[in-house]
BAFI-3210 file (N, C-alpha, C; in Angstrom, 3 decimals, decimal comma, padded with zeros to 6 digits):
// residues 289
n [1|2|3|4|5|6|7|8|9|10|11|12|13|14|15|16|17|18|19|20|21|22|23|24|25|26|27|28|29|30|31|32|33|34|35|36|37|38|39|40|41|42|43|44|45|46|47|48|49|50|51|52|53|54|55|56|57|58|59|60|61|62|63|64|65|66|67|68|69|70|71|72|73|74|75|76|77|78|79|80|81|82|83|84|85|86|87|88|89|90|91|92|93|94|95|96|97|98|99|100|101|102|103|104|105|106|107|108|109|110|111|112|113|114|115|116|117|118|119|120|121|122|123|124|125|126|127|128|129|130|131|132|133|134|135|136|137|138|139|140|141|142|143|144|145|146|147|148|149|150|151|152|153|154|155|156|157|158|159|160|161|162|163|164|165|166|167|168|169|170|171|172|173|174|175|176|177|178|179|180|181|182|183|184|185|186|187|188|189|190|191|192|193|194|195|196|197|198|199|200|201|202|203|204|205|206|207|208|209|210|211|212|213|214|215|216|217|218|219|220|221|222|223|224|225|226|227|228|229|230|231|232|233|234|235|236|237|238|239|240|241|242|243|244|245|246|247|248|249|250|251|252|253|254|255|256|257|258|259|260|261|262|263|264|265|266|267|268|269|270|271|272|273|274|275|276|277|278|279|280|281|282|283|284|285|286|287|288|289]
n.u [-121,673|-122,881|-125,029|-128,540|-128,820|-130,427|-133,428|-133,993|-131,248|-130,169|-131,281|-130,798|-128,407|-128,357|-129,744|-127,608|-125,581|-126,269|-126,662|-124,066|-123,655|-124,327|-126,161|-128,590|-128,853|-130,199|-132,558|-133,787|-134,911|-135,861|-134,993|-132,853|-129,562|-127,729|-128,647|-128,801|-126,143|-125,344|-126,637|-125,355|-122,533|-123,409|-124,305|-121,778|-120,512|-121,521|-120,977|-118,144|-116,910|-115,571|-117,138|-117,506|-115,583|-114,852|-114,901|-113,695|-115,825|-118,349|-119,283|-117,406|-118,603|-116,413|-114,642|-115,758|-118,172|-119,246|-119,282|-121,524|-123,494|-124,857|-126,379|-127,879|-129,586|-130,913|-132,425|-133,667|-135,287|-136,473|-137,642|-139,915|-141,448|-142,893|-144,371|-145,677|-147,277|-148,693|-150,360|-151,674|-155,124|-156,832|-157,205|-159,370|-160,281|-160,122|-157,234|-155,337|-152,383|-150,543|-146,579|-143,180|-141,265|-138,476|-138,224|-139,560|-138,585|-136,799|-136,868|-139,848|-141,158|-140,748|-142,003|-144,766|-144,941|-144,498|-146,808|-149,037|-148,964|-149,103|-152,049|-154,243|-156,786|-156,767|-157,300|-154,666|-153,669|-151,368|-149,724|-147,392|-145,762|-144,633|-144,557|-146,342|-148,374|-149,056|-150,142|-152,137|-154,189|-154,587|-155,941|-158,129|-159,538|-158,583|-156,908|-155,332|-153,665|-150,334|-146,724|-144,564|-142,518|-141,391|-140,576|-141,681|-141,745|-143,149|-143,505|-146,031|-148,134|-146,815|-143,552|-141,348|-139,187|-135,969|-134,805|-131,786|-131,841|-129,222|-126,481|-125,616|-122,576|-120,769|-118,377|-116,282|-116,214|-116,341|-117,791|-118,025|-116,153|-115,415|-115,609|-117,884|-120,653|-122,369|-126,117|-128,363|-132,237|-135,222|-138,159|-140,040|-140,756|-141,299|-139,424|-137,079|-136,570|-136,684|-135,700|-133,142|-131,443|-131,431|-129,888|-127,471|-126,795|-127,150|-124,638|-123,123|-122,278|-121,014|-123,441|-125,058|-127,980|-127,803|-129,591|-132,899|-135,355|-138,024|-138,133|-136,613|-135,070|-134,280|-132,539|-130,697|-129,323|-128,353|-126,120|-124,691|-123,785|-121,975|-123,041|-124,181|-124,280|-126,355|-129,257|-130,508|-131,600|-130,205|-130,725|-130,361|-128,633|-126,903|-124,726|-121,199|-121,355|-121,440|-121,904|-121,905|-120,304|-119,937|-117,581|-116,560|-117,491|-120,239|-123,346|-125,896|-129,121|-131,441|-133,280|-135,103|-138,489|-139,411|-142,618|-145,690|-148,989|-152,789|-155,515|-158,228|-160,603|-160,762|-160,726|-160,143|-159,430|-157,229|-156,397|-155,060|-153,148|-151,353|-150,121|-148,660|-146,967|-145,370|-144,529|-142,601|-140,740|-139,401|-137,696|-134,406|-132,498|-133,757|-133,623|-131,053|-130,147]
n.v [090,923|094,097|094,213|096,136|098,455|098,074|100,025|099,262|098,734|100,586|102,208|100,987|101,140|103,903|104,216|103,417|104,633|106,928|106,445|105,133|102,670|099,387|098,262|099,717|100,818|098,769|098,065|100,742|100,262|097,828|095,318|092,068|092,274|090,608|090,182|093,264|093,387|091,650|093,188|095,402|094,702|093,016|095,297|096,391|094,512|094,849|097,421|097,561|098,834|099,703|100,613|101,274|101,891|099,319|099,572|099,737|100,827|101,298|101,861|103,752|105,848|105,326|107,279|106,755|106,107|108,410|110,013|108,316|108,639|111,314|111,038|108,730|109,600|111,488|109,745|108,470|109,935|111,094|108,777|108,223|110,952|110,493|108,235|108,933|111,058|109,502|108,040|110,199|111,794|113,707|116,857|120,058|122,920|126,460|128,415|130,681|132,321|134,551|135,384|135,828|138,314|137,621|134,753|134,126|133,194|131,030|129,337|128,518|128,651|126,102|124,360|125,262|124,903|122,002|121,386|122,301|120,582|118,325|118,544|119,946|120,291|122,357|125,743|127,863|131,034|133,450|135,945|138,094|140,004|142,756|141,631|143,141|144,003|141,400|140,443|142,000|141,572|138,852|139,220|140,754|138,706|138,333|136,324|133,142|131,875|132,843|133,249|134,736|137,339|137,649|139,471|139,035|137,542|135,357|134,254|134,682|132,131|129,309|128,396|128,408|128,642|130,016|132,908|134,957|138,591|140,649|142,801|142,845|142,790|143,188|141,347|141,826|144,986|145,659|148,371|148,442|149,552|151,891|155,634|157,092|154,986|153,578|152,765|150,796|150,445|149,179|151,190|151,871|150,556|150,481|148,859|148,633|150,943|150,913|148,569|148,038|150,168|151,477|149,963|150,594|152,817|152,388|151,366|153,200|153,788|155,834|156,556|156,588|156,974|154,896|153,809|153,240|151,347|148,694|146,303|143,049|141,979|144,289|145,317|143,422|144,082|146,211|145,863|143,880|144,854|146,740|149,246|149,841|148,786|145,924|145,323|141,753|138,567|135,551|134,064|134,865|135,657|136,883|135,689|135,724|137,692|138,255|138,402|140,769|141,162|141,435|141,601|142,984|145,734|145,752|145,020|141,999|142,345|141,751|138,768|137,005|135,337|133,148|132,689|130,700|131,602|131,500|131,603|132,097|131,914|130,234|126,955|124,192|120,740|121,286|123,990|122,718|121,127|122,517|124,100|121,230|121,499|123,682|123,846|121,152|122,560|124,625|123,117|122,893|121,197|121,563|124,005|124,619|123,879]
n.w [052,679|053,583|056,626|057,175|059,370|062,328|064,004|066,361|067,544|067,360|069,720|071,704|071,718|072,347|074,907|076,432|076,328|077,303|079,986|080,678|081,336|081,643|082,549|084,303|081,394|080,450|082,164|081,303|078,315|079,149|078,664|079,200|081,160|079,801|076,921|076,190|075,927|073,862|071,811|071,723|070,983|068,543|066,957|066,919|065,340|063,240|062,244|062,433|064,294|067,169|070,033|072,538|075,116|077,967|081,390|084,714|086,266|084,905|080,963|078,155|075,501|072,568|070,089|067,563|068,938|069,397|067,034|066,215|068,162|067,765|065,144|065,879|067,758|066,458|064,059|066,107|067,027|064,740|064,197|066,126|065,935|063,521|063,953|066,025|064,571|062,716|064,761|065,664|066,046|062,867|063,465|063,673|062,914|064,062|065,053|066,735|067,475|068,720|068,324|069,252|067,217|067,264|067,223|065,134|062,807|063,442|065,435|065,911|062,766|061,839|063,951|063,491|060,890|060,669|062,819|060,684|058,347|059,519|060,374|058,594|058,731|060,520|060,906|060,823|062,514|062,535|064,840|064,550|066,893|069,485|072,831|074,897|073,081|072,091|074,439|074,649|073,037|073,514|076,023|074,868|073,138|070,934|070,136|070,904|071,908|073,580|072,836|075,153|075,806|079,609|082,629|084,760|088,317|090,163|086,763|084,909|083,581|081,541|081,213|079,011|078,119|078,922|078,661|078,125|077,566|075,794|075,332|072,275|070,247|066,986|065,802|063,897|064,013|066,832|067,527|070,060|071,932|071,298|072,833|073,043|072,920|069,650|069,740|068,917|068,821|069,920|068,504|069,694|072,127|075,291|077,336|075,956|076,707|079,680|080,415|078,469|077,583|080,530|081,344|080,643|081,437|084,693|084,844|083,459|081,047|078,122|075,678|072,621|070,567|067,957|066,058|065,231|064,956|064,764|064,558|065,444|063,599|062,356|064,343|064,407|062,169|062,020|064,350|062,834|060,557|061,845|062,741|065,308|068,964|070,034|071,646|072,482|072,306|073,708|072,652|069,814|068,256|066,151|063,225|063,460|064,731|069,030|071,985|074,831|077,787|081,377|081,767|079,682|080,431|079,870|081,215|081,873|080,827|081,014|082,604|080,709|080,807|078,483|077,815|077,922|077,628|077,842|076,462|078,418|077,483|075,643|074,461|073,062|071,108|068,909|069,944|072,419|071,030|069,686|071,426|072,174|070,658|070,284|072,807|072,251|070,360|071,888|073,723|074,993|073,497|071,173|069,879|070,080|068,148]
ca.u [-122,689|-123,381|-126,498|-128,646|-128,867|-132,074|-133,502|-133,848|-130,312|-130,093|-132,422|-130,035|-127,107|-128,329|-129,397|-126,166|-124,503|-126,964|-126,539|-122,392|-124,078|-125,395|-127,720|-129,304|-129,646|-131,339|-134,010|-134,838|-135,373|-137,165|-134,085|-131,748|-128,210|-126,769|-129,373|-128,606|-124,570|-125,274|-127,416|-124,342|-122,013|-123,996|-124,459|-120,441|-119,763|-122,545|-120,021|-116,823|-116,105|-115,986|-118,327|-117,582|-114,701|-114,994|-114,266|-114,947|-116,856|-118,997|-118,134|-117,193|-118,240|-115,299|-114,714|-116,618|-119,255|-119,991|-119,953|-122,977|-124,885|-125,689|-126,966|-128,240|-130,647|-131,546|-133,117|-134,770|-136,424|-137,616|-138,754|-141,108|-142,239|-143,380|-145,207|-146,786|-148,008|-149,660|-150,856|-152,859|-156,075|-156,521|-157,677|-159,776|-160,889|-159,161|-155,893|-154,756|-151,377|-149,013|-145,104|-142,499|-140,295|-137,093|-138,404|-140,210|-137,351|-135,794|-137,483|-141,321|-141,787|-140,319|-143,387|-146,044|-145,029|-144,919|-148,173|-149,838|-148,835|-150,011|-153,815|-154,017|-158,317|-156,933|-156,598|-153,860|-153,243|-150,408|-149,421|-145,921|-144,931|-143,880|-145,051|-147,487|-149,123|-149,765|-150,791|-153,473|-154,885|-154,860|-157,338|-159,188|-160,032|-157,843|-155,736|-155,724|-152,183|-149,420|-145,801|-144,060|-141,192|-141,822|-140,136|-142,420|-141,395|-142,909|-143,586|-147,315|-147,916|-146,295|-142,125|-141,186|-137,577|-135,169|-133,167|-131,951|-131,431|-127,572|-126,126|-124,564|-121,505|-120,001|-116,725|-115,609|-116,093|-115,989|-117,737|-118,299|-114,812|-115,963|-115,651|-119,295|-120,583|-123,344|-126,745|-129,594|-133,344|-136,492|-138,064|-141,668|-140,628|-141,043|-138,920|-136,267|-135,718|-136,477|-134,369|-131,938|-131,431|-131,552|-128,696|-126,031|-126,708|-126,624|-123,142|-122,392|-122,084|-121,485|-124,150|-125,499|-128,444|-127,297|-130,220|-134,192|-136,402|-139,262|-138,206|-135,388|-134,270|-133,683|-131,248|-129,890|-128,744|-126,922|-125,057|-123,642|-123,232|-120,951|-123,464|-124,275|-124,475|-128,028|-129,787|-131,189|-132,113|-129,055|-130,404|-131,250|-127,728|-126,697|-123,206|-119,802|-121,564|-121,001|-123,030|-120,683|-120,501|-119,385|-115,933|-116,470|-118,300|-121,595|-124,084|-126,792|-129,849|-132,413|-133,319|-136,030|-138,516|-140,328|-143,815|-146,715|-150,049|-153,387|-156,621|-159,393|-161,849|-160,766|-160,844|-160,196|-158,526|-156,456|-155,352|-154,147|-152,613|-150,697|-149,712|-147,868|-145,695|-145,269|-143,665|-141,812|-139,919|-138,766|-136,732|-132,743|-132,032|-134,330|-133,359|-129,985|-129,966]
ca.v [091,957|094,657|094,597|096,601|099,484|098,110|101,304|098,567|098,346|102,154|102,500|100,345|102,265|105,314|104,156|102,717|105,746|108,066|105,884|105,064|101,512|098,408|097,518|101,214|100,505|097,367|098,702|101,462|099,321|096,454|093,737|091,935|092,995|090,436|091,226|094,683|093,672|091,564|093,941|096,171|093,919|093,016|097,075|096,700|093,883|095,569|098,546|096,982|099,649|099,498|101,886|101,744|101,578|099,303|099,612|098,789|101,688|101,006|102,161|105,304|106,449|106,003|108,368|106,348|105,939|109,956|110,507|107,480|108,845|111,897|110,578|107,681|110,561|112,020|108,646|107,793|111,368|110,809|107,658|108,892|111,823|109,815|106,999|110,297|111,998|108,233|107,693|111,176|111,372|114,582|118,002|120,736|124,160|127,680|128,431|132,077|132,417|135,287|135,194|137,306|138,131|136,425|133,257|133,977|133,001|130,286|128,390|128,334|127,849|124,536|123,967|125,333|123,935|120,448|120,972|122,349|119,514|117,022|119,012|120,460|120,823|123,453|127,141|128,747|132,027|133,779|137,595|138,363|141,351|142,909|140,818|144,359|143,783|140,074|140,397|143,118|140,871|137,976|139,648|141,019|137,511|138,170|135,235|131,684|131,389|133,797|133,269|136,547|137,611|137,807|139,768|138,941|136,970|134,507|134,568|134,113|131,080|127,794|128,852|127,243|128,694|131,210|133,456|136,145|139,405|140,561|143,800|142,183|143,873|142,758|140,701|142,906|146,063|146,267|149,739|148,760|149,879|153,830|156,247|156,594|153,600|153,961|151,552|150,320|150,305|149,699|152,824|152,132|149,563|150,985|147,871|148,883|152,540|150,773|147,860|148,168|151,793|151,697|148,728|151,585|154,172|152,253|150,859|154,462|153,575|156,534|155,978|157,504|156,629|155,452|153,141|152,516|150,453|148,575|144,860|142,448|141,940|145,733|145,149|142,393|144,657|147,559|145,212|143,401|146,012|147,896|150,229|150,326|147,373|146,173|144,819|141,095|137,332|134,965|132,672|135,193|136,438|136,584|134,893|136,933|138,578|138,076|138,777|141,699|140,583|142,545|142,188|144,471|146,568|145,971|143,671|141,155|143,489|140,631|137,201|137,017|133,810|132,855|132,482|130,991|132,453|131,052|132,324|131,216|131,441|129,345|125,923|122,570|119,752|122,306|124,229|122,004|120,168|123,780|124,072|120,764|121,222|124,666|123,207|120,817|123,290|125,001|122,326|123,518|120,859|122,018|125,409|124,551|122,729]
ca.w [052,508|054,848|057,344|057,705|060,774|063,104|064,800|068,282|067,999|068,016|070,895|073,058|071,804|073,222|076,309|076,931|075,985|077,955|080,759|080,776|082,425|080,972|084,141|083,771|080,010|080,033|082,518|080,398|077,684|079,621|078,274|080,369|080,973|078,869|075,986|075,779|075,530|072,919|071,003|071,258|070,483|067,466|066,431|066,785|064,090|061,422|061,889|062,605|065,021|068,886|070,107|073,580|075,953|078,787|082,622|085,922|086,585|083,438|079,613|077,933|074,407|071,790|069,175|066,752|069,330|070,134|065,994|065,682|068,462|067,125|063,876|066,783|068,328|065,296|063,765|066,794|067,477|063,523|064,342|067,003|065,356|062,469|064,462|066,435|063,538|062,200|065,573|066,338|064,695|062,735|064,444|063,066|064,145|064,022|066,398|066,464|068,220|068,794|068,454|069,043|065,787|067,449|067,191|063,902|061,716|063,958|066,245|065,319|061,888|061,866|064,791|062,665|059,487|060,991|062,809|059,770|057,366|060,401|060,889|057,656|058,278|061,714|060,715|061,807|061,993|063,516|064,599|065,238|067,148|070,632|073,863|075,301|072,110|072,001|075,804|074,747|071,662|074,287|076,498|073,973|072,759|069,196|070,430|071,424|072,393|073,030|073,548|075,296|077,009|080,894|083,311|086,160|088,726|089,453|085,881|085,213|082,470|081,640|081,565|078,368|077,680|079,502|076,735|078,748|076,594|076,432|074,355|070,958|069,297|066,288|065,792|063,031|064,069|068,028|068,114|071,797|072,153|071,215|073,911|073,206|071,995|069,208|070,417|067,970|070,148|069,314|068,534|070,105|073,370|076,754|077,889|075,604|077,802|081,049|080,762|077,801|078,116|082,234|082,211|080,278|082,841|085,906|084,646|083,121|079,550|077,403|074,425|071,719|069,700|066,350|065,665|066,094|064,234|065,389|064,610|066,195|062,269|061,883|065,282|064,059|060,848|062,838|064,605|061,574|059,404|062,754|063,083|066,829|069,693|069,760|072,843|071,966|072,684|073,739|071,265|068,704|068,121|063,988|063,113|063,223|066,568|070,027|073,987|075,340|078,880|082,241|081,127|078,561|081,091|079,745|082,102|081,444|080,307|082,067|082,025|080,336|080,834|077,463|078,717|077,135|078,279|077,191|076,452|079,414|077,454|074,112|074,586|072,094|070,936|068,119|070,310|072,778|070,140|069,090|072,793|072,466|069,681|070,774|074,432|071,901|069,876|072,742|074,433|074,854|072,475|069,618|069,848|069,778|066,813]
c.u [-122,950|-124,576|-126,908|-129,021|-130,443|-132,245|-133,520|-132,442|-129,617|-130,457|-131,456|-128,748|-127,266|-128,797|-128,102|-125,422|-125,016|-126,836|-124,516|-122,647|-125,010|-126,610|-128,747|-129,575|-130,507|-132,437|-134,609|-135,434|-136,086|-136,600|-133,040|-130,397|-127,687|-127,161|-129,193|-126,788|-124,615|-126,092|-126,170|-123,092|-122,131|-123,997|-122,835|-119,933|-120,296|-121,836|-119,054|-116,060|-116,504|-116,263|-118,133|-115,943|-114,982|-114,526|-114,704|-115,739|-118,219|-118,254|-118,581|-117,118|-116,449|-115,354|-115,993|-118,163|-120,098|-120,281|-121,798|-123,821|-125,707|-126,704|-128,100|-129,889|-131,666|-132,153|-134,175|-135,435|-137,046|-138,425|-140,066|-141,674|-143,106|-144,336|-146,094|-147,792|-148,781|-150,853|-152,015|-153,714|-155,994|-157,372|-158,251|-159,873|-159,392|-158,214|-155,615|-153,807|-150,367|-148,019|-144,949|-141,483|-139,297|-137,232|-139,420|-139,557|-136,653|-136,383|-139,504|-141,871|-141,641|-141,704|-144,098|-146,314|-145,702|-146,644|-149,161|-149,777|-149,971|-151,370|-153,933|-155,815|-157,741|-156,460|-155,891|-153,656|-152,439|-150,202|-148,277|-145,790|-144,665|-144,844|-146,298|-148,685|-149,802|-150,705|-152,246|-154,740|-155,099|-156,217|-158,456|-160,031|-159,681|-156,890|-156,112|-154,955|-151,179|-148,019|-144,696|-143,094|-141,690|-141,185|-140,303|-141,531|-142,155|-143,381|-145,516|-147,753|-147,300|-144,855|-141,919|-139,566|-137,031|-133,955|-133,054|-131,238|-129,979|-127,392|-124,903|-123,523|-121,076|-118,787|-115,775|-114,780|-115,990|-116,285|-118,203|-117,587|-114,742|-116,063|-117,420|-119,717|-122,238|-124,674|-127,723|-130,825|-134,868|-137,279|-139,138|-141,547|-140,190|-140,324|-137,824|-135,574|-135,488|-135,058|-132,797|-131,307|-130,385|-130,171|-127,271|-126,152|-126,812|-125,000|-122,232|-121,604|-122,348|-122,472|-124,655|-126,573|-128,274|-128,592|-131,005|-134,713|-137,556|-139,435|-136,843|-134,503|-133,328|-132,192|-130,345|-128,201|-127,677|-126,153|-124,231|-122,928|-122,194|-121,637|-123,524|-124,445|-126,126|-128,243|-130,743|-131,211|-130,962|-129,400|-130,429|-129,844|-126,928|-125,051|-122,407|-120,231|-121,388|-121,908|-121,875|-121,268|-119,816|-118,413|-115,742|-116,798|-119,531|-122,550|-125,338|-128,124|-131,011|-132,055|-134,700|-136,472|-139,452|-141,505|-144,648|-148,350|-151,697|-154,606|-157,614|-160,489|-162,431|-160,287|-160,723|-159,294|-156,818|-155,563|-154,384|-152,846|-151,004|-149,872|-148,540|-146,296|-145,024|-144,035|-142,319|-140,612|-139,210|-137,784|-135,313|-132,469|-132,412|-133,424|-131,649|-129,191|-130,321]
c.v [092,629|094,216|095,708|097,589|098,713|099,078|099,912|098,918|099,819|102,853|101,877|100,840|103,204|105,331|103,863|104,211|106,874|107,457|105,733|103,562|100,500|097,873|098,497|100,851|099,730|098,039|099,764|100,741|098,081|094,903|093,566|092,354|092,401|090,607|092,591|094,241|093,232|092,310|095,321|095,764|093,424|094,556|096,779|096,075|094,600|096,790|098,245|097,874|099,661|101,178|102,543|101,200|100,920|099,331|098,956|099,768|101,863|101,441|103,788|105,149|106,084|107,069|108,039|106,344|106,907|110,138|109,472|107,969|110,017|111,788|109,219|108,610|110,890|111,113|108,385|109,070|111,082|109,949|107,434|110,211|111,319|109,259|107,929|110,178|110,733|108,168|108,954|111,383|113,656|115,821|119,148|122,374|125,582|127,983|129,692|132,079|133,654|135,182|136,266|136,878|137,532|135,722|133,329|133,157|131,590|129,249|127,847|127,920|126,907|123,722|123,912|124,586|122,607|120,437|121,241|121,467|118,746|117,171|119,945|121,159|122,047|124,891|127,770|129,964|132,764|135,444|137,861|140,063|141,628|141,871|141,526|144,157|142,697|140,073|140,900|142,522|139,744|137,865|140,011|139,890|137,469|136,768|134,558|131,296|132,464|133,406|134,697|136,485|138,455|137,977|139,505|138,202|136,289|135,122|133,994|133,776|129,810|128,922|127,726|127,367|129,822|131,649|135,010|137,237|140,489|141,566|143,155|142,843|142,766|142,285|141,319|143,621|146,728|147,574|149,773|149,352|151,686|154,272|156,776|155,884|154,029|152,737|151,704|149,957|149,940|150,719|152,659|151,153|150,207|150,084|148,402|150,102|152,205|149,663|147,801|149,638|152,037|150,680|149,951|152,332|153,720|151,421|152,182|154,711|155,140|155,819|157,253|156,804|156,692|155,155|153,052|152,146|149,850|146,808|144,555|142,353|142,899|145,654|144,629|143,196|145,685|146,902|144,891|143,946|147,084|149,182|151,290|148,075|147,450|145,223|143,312|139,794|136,875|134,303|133,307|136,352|135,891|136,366|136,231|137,831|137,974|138,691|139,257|140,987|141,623|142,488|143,034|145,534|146,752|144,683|143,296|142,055|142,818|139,388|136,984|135,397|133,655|131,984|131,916|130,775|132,080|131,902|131,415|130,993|130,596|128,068|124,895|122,040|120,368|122,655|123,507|121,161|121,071|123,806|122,966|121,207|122,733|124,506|122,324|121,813|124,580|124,468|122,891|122,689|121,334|123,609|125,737|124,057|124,087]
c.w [053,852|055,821|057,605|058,944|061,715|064,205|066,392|068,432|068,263|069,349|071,627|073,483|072,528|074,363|076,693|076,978|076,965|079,247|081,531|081,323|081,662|081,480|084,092|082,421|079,952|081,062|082,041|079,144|077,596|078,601|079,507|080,238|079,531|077,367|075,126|075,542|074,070|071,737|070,792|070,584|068,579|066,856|066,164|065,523|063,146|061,398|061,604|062,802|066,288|069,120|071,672|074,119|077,329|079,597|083,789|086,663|085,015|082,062|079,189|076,311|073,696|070,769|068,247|067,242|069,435|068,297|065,785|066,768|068,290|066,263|064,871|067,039|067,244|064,424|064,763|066,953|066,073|063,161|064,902|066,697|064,333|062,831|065,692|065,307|062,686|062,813|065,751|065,200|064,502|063,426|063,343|064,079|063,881|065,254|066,021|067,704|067,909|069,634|068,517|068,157|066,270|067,399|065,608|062,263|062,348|064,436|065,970|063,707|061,624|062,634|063,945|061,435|059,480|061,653|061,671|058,543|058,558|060,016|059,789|057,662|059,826|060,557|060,913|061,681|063,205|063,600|065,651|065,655|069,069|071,857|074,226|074,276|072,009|073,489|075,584|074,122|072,337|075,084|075,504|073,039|071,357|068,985|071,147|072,738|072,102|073,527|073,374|075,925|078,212|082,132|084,843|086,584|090,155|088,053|085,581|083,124|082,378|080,624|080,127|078,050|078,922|078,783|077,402|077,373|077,484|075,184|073,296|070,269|067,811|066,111|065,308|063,273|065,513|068,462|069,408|072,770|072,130|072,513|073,937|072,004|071,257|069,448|069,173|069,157|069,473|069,536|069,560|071,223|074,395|077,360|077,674|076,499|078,782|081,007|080,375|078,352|080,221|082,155|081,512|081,127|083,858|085,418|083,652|081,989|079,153|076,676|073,552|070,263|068,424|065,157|065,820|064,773|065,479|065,151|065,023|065,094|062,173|062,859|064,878|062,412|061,447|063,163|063,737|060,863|060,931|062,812|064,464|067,147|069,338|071,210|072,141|072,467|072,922|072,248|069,840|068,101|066,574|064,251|062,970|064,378|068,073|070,974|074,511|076,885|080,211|082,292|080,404|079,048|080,589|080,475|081,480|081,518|081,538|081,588|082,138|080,071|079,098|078,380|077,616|077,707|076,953|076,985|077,631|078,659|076,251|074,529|073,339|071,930|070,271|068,680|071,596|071,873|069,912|070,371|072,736|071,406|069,639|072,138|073,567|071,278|070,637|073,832|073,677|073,479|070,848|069,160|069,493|068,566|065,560]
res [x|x|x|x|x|x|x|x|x|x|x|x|x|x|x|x|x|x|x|x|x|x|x|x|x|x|x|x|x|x|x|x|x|x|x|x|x|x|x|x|x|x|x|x|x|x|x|x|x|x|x|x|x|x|x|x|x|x|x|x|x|x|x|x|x|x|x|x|x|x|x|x|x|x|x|x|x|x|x|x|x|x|x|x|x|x|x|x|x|x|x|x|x|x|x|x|x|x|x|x|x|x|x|x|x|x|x|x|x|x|x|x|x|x|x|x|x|x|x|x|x|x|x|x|x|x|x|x|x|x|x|x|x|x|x|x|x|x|x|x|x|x|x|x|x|x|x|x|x|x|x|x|x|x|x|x|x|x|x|x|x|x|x|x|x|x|x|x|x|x|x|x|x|x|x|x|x|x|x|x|x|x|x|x|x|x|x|x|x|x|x|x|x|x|x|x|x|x|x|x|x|x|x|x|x|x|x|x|x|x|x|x|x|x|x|x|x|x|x|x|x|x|x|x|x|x|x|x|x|x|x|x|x|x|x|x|x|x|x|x|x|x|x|x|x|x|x|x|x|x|x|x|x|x|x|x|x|x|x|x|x|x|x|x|x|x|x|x|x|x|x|x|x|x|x|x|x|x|x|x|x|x|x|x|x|x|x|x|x]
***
């Protein structure tokens, strides 16, 4: 009969593996060397696959070992989200936060969802649109919490991502290749003329407006459909497209920091709370996933 999986014996796996070193493993884990071998060892028979390769510079992942630690990670991050969300007591009170639409679809509601199951007595309410906008509704005390795209430098806020924006073409259709190339903009973003705009004419891009709208979606649509390039997020780039790069002769638009910028004069548990899981769902790995 099988056994089965004990998340400890997961936990030792992935130090080991995050480590390449059994002496390093066992002190993150607070077991002794030989402890942690046999706890791998053991993980090895309940598979009855060797997990690691050893050496005399420590061990190396086998094949079998890099597919289990994905699925390795992904247990133990659900294990500790779980035994979180037991552990924190629940939170009340209204949170008003503005996003910007590239992350409206991707990266955030996964956040909100989860915190609004967790704190189900907090209010949330959210207002997606350009950064100038959330900034304005910030001051004005319409907002709790805003996360914006921030050219400054330094950047003024807590730095939670860096997604620099890069002119997207299509795989397809390559109309970047046009002797003038047709562009998609947002219609109403003074950013869009200074930066997007300003990066084709100091690199001496024909262009020719084919496209404006007033959301990152609408961009997202010209591109695909081979309309025009569109100016947009690294991370926020739709399948079958591509980040034209200064090989193509088009250069990096900015590098834009994702900022998030608080209110001084709103205060509580809520929104701190919003703040964290906010910082969480912006780690490279989430985002990447």
């Amino acid at each position: 009969m099988k056994l089965p999986l004990d998340s400890e014996l997961l936990r030792v796996f992935a130090a080991v593996a995050q480590h390449g070193n059994v002496t390093r493993a066992a002190e993150q884990v607070g077991r002794t060397q030989s402890a942690v071998s046999m706890q791998v060892k053991r993980l090895e028979d309940i598979l009855g696959e060797s997990l690691f390769e050893r050496g005399s510079r420590g061990v190396m992942l086998t094949s079998q070992g890099r597919a289990l630690l994905t699925s390795a990670n992904r247990i133990i991050s659900l294990l500790d989200e779980t035994a979180a969300s037991i552990r924190a007591k629940p939170l009340g009170g209204p949170v008003r936060i503005g996003i910007p639409e590239e992350y409206g679809y991707t990266v955030l509601p996964r956040a909100l969802a989860a915190f609004a199951n967790q704190h189900p007595n907090v209010e949330v309410t959210v207002k997606c649109g350009y950064s100038s906008a959330q900034i304005a509704a910030l001051e004005a005390d319409e907002l709790d919490l805003a996360v914006i795209f921030d050219q400054q430098q330094p950047p003024v806020g807590e730095v939670l991502f860096v997604d620099p924006t890069v002119w997207v073409t299509s795989d397809t259709h390559c109309v970047h290749e046009n002797d003038v190339v047709p562009i998609a903009i947002y219609e109403s973003s003074s950013w869009c003329k200074k930066f997007a705009i300003g990066s084709l004419e100091t690199s001496r891009v024909n262009y020719r407006v084919a496209y404006s709208c007033d959301t990152s979606g609408g961009l997202k649509i010209a591109v695909v459909s081979g309309l025009a390039i569109a100016p947009l997020a690294s991370s926020n780039i739709p399948a079958g497209c591509r980040a034209l790069t200064e090989v193509d002769g088009f250069p990096l638009i900015d590098s834009s920091n994702v900022v998030l910028k608080r209110n001084p004069l709103r205060k509580s548990a809520a929104i701190d709370g919003m703040v964290a899981v906010i910082r969480e769902a912006f780690r490279p790995a989430t985002i990447a996933t």
